[in-house]
N, C-alpha and C positions, 0 to 999 in steps of 0.2 A: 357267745350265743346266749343270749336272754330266754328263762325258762321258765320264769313265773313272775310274778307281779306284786311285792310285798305291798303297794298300795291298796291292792283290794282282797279279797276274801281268796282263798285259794278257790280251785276249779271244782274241788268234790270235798265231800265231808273226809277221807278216809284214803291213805296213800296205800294203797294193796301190791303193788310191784313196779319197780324202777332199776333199767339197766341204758346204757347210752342210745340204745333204738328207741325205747319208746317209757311211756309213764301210765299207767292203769290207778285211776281214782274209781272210789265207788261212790255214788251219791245217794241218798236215803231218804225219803221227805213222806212224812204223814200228809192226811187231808188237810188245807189251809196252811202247811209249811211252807215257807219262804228260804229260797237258800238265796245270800245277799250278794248285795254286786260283786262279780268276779270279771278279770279278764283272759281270755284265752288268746296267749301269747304264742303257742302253737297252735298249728291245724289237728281236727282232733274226728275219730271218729265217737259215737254215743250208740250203744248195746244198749236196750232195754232188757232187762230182766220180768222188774212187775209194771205195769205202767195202768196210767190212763189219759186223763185232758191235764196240760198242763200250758201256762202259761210265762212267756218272756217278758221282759220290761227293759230296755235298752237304754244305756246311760244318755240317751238322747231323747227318752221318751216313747220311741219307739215300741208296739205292743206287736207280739206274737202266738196265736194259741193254735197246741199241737195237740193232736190224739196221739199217743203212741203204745202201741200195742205190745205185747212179750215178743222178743224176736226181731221186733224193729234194729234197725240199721241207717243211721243218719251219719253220714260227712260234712265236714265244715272247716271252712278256711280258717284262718289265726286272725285274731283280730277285734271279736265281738264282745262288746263287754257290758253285760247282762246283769239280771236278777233274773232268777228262777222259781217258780210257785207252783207248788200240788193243789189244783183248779181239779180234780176228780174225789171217788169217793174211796179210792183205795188205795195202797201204796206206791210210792214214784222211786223204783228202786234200778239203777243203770249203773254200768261202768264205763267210761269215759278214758279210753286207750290216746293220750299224747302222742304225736309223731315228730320226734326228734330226728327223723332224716330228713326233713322238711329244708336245712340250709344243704343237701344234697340233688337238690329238685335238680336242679340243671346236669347232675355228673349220671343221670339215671340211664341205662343202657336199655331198651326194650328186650334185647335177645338176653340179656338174665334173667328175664321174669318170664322164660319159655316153660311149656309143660316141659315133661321128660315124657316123651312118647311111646319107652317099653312100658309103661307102667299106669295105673287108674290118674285119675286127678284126686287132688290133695282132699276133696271134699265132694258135694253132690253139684249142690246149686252155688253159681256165685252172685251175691246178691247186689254187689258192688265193684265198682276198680276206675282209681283212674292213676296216675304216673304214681302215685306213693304208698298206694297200700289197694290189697286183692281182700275182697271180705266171702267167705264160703258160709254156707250153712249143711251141719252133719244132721241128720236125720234117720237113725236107728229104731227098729223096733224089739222089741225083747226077742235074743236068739242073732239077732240080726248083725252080719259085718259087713266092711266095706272094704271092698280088695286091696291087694298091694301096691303101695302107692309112695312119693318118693319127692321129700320133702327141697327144691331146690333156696328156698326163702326162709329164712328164720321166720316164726309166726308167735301170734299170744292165740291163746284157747282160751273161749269165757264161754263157759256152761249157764243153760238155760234152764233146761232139766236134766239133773246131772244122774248117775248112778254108778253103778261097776261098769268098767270095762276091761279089757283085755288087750294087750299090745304083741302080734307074733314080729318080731324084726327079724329081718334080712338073715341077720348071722346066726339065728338058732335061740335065741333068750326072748323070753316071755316075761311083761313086764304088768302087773295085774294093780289095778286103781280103782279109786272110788271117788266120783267129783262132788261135792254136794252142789245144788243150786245157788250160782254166784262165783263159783271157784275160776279160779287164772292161773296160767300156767302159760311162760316162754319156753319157748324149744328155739336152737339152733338148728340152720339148715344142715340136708344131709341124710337124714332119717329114713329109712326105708322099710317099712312095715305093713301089715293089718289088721285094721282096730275092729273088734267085735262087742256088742253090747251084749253082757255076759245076767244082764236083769234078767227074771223071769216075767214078770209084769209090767216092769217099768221102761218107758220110752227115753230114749237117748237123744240129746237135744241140743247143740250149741253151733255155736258162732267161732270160725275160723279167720284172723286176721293176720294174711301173708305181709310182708314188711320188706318193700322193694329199694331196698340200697343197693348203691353200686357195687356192691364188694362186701364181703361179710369177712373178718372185723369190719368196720368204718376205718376209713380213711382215719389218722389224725385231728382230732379238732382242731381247730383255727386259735382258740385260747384254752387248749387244754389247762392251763395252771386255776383256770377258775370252778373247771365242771367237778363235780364228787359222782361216784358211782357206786350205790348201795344194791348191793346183791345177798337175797336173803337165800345163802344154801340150804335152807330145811326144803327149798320148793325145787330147789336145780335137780336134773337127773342126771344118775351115774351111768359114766359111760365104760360098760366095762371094755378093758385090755385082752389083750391075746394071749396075755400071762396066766392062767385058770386063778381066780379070788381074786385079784387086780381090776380095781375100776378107779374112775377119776370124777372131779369136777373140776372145771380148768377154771381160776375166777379171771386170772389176766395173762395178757402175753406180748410178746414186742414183736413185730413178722421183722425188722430187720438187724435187731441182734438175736433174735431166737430165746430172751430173756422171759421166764413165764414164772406163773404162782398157781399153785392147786392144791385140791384135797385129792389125798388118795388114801382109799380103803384097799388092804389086804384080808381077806378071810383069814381064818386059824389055820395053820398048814401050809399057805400060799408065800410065796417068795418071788426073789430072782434067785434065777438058780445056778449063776456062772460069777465068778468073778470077771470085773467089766474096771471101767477109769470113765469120768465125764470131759466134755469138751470144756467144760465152765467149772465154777465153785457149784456145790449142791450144798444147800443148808436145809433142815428139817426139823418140825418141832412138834412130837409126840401127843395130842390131846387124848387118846384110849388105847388102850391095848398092849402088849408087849411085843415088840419089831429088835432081833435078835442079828448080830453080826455072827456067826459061830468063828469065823477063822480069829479076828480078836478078842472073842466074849464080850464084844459090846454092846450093851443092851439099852433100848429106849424105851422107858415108862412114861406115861404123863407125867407132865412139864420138865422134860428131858427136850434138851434144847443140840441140833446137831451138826457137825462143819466136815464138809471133806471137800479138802483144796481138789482145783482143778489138775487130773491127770493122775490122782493119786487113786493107785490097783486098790479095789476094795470086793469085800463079799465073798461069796454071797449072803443072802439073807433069808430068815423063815419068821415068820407070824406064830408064837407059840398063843396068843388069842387073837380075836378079832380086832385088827388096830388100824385109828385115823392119823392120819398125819398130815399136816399142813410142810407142802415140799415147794422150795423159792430154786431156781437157776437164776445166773446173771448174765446168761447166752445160753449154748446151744448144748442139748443134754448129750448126746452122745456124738465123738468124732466119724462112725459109721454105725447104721443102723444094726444093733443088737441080734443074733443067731434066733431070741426066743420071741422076738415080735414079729408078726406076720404080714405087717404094713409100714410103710415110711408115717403114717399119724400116731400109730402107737408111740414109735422111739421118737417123739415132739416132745 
């Protein structure tokens, strides 16, 4: 699958986020700025953030001139290979979200991209949708939240007018942020929560984009050995575990050996608290904190590098500080799901 076009200029000045769903660039153009020929090799939606008059130039000659206002919402097929020019008197500021499920058009199921009917909609208004991507607009006023509501679609959030807000989820954890104007953030489907604009003055403003693949992982790509996938964990959120101080980032995973890769943070205090044996090898490798074996005295510090063959009785374990660790399986983590997890996703 072809993903960009080294013949001509990339699509945005600025790569802000990339994972196999989709590619978020930002684009930036003063008055009389030209961004130069690009092609858009996928179909793409365009968020305006600042805007005003701007004009196209089409590698064929072709001219186009747009007003586009803050808030604007335009879709576009793959295919147009353009110049771009800030034709107004203020700034031409947008992000430009890539839709990499675009070779998925055909496997797209309608009854996935159903609401969940005990619960609000993901957002107010939708401003857009057609088979590959649902675009909402959140519209908060200072004080103001919007009910529980319950995420079936992985989505990207691109903030308009960004500020505090507040996350109550499902399970009892509050999760408290601050967007500035411009800010991006994917979430995986699933979520169930309600977000309140926690500003006192400030109005709460952005653009929701649901992301309708058939199936959340994706399928396999077709020539996986060529695609890369850059995932920047400072922006992923942690999901915490049923374990009390246990959360995770999952960066990868296989659904048919059960083989995965994560981040997991322990709080100070926080363990497992039984000894247990894995279905697979577990390997780990310490980047903060101190993670304590007490029945061997095995301790891992940074760059503490860790191997425990498959089947072999270990633990348990306590966090004598707050500590990361980078944790690979090469299959399935446990042969039955674990006494202290409370779901079949936790012991994943």
């Amino acid at each position: 699958m072809q993903i960009c076009d080294d013949t001509y200029a990339s699509v945005g000045h600025k790569l802000i986020l990339e994972n196999e769903l989709v590619r978020v660039w930002e684009t930036l153009l003063y008055p009389g700025e030209e961004h130069p020929l690009h092609h858009h090799t996928l179909p793409y939606v365009e968020v305006m953030l600042e805007g005003g008059s701007s004009q196209w130039e089409g590698a064929d000659g072709r001219l186009s001139v747009q007003d586009n206002p803050p808030g604007q919402v335009r879709y576009y097929e793959a295919g147009d290979i353009h110049t771009l020019k800030n034709t107004g008197a203020g700034r031409y500021w947008s992000r430009t979200v890539e839709l990499k499920t675009a070779p998925y058009r055909e496997l797209i199921n309608p009854e996935d991209t159903f609401y969940d009917e005990d619960y609000a909609h993901v957002a107010q208004t939708v401003l857009f949708e057609n088979e590959l991507v649902r675009v909402w607009e959140i519209s908060l006023d200072p004080g103001q939240g919007h009910p529980t509501h319950h995420h079936l679609l992985p989505y990207v959030i691109l903030s308009i007018e960004g500020g505090h807000n507040q996350m109550k989820w499902q399970e009892g954890q509050v999760t408290r942020s601050y967007e500035a104007p411009g800010f991006v953030l994917f979430r995986e489907p699933g979520g169930i929560h309600r977000l309140y604009n926690t500003d006192e003055t400030k109005h709460y403003w952005n653009r929701l984009v649901e992301l309708k693949v058939p199936a959340f992982p994706l399928p396999q790509l077709a020539d996986q050995s060529t695609q890369e996938v850059l995932i920047d964990t400072k922006a992923q959120d942690w999901r915490q575990k049923s374990v009390p101080g246990l959360s995770e980032v999952r960066l990868w995973s296989h659904d048919e050996t059960g083989a995965s890769i994560s981040l997991v943070k322990f709080e100070k205090g926080s363990g497992i608290p039984e000894a247990h044996q894995h279905a697979s090898n577990q390997f780990m490798y310490c980047l903060s904190g101190e993670y304590v074996y007490p029945a061997t005295n095995l301790v891992l510090k940074p760059g503490c590098f860790y191997w425990n063959p498959q089947g072999n009785v270990h633990g348990p374990t306590v966090a004598r500080e707050d500590s990361l660790l980078v944790e690979i399986y090469d299959g399935p983590h446990y042969p039955d799901k674990p006494s202290w997890y409370k779901n079949d996703q936790d012991a994943k």
